[in-house]
Residue, then its C-alpha position, 0 to 999 in steps of 0.5 A: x578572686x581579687x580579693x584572695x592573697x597569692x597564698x590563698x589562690x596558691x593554696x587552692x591550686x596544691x589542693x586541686x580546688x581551682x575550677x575553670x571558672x576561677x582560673x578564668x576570673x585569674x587571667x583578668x588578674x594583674x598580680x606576678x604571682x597570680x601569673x605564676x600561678x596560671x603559668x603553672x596551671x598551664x604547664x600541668x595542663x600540658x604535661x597531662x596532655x602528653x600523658x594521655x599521649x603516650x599511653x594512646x600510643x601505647x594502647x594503639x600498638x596492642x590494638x593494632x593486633x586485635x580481631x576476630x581471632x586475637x582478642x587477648x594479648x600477654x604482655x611478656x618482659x624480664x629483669x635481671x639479665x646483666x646483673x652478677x648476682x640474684x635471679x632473672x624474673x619474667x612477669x606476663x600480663x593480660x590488661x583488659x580494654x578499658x585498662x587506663x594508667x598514666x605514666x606508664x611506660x619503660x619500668x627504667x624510665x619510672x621512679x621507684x616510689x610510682x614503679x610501686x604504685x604501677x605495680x599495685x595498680x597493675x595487679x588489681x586491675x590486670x584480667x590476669x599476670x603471673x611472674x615467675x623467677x628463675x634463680x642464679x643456680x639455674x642460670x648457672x646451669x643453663x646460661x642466662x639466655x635459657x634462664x630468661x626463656x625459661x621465666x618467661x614460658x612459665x610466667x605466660x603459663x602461669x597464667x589464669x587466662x589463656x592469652x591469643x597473642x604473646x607480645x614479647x620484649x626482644x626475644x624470640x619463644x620458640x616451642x611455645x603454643x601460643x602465637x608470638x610477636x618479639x618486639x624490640x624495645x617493647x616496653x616502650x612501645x607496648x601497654x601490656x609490655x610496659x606493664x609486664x616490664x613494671x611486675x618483673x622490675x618491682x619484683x627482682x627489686x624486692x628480692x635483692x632488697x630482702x637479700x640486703x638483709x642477709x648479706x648486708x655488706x654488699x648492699x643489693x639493695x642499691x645495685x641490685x646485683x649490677x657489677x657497679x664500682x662498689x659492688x665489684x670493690x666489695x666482691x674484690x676484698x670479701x669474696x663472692x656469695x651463695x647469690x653471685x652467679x658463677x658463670x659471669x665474668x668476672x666472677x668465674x675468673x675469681x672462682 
């Protein structure tokens, strides 16, 4: 390796092509740059360590409910609770044992380029998922609380395999015919709940992202729905839309 550039050697490391043997030939290496390079080897080496970490962790929070009798467990979150405008959607997910993604934990922790990516990787592999939305009519109806309790039993139910075990993030499902376990922050906790968490975010994401379209002044696509300065500002000089939920100050004060 002494006789390639820094370039050369920093070409070989972006591309992924630096074998053990390389890097070994690299530590008998003098040069800054070569040190650089090896430091940031190292660093990699240590990130994808507390990768494999975290998700064993994840992982072994599921298992820990597994046995003779729970063989199946459903992930269960929502999104879209606190927003002033747009649906609240459950997601429900069943991984199968060999499920394996880096990375994934709490969809707020994930940027929305991977939250994309997790997600199309989450529903190619995933047993079975099933999302479901409850618009902001209904929540207006039955207040929020109800309206998350309604997506999330009709997510589980939608779904193509019947789970064992509900693991659900903070909040109880009364009524329902499957065993459950409310966990508190769970999508940091739970692989499935973690997954769950990454479908029901993505998905309420793209609807106020298609609802920016039609009402292109409030910018849903930023905010998506939140009562951000902005959003508030715009509600104050334009008025409400069909999409705002009414029965959330301080838009019901308004109305």
């Amino acid at each position: 390796m002494n006789n390639k550039t820094i370039k050369e050697i920093n070409t070989l490391y972006d591309s992924n092509q630096l074998t053990d043997e390389m890097v070994e030939e690299l530590r008998l290496d003098s040069r800054q740059g070569v040190k650089k390079i090896l430091m940031k080897i190292e660093n990699k080496k240590q990130k994808q360590a507390e990768l494999i970490n975290a998700f064993e962790k994840l992982n072994k929070f599921d298992n820990q409910y597994k046995n003779n009798n729970i063989k199946l467990i459903a992930g269960i979150d929502e999104a879209g609770r606190g927003p002033l405008a747009g649906p609240v959607v459950a997601a429900s997910v069943i991984l199968p044992d060999d499920f394996k993604l880096l990375g994934l934990t709490d969809s707020k922790q994930i940027n929305k380029t991977n939250r994309n990516l997790f997600y199309e990787y989450i529903t190619k592999y995933a047993f079975s998922y099933s999302v479901e939305v409850v618009d902001e009519s209904m929540i207006d109806k039955i207040n929020i609380y109800q309206a998350t309790i309604l997506a999330m039993k009709n997510s589980y139910k939608g779904l193509k395999i019947k789970p064992d075990l509900l693991l659900i993030d903070a909040v109880n499902l009364p009524d329902n015919d499957t065993p459950y376990e409310s966990i508190i922050k769970g999508d940091t906790k739970s692989l499935s709940i973690a997954a769950a968490s990454i479908l029901a975010k993505v998905t309420r994401d793209r609807i106020m992202t298609n609802y920016h379209q039609k009402y292109p002044l409030y910018k849903f696509n930023k905010h998506m729905g939140y009562g951000t300065k902005e959003h508030l500002s715009v509600i104050a000089a334009h008025g409400i839309t069909p999409i705002h939920r009414k029965s959330f100050s301080p838009i019901k004060e308004l109305l």
